[in-house]
C-alpha positions in Angstrom: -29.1 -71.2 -59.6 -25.8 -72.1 -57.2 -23.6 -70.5 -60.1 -25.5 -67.3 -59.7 -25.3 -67.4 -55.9 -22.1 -68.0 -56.2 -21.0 -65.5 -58.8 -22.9 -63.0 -56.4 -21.1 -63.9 -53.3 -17.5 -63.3 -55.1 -18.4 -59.8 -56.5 -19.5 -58.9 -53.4 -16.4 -60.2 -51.6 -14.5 -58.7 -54.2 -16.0 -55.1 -53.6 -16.0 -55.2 -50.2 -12.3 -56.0 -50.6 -11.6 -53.2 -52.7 -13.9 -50.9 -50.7 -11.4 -52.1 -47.2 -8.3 -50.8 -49.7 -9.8 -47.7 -50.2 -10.7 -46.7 -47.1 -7.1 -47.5 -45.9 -5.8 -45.5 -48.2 -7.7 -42.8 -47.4 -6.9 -43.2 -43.9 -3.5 -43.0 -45.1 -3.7 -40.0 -46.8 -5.5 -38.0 -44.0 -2.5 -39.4 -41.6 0.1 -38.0 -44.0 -1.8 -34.7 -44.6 -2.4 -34.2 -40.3 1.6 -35.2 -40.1 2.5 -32.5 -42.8 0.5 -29.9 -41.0 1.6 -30.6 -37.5 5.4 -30.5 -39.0 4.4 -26.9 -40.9 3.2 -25.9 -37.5 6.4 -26.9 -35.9 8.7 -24.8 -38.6 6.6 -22.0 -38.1 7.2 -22.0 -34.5 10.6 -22.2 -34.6 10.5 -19.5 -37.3 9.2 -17.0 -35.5 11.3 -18.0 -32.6 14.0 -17.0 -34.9 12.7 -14.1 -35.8 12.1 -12.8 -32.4 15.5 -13.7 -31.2 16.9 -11.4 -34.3 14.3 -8.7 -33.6 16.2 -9.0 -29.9 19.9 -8.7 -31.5 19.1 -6.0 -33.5 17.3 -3.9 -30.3 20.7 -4.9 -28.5 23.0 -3.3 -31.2 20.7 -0.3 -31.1 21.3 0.3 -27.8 24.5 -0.5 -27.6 25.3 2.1 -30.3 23.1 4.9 -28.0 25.4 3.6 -25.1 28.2 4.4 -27.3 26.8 7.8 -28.6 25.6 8.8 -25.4 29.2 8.3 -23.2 30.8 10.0 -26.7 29.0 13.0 -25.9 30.0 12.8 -22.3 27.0 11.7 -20.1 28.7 8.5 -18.7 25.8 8.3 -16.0 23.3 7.0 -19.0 21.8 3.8 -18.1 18.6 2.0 -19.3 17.5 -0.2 -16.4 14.4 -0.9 -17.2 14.2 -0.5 -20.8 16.1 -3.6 -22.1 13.6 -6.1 -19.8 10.5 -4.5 -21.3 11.4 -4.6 -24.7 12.3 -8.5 -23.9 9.2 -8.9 -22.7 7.1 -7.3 -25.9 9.0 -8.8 -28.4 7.2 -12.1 -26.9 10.9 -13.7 -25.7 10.6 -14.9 -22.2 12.4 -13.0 -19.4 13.8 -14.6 -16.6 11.7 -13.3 -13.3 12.3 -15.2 -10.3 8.6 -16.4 -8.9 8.0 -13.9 -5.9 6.8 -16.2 -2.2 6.9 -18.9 -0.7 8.1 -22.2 -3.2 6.2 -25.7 -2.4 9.2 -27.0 -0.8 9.4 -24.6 2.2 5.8 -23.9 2.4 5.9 -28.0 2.7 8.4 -28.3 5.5 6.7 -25.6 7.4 3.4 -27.4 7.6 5.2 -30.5 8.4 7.8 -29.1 11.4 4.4 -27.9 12.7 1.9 -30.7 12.3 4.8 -33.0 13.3 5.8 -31.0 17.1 2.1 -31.0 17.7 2.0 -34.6 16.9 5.0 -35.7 18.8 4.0 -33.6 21.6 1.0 -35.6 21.7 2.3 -38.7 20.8 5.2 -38.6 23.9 3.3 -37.3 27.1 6.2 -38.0 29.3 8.7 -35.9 27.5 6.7 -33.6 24.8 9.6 -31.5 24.0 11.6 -34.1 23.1 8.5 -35.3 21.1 8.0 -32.5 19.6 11.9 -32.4 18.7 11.2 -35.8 17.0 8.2 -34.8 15.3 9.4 -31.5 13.8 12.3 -33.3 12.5 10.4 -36.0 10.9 7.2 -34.0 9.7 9.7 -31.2 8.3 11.7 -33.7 5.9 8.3 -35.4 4.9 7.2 -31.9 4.0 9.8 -30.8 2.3 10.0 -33.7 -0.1 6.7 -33.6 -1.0 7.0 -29.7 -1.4 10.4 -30.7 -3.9 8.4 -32.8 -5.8 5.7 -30.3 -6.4 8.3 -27.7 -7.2 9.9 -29.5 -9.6 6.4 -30.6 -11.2 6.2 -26.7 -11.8 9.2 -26.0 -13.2 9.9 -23.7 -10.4 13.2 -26.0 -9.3 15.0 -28.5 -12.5 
């Protein structure tokens, strides 16, 4: 009877073992196969990244042969403003706008100069300019620091 127990116990070790094994593998395998498409995904990218930057080169010859053709047949005042940044922008490549406002940083040290005078005209009742000198100067650093660091979080400074 303990020789059967026994015998039981080691085939059922031994199958759990190999059960452990195959799920590692397999664990393994779906690993490799995620990495694979996640490095596919990658290529593409970058493919079509090329191919958009050669769709771009080819729209700049083309126009610079219409330049040509166009000052040829004698109408120097031909210009395409407009054309060339809308084109960029279809063709999915990004353009390079200039955000439009007020950035972090000075919207920052204006809050600060202002919440700092108040502050240091309160703070210093015997002299509240000069307070509010102190306090401007102080709260308007703080700000803008804070406002940097927000900028640069946004990509808006590097």
């Amino acid at each position: 009877m303990n020789k059967i127990i026994a015998l039981c116990l080691i085939t059922g070790l031994g199958f759990t073992a190999c059960r452990n094994h195959v799920a590692k593998d397999e664990a393994l395998i779906k690993a490799r196969a995620i990495k694979q498409l996640k490095d596919s995904l990658t290529l593409d990218s970058f493919r079509k990244a090329e191919i958009a930057e050669q769709e771009r080169l080819k729209q700049e010859n083309v126009q610079a042969q219409e330049r040509q053709q166009a000052q040829a047949i004698g109408n120097p005042g031909y210009s395409e403003p407009q054309q060339q940044y809308e084109e960029a922008g279809k063709s999915g490549i990004a353009t390079n706008t200039q955000k439009k406002g007020w950035s972090d940083a000075a919207k920052g040290t204006a809050i600060g100069a202002g919440a700092g005078a108040v502050m240091g005209t309160l703070i210093d009742k015997d002299k509240r300019l000069r307070g509010a000198a102190i306090g401007a100067a102080i709260g308007g650093a703080g700000g803008y620091a804070i406002g940097r660091k927000k900028d640069r979080q946004s990509g808006r400074v590097q």
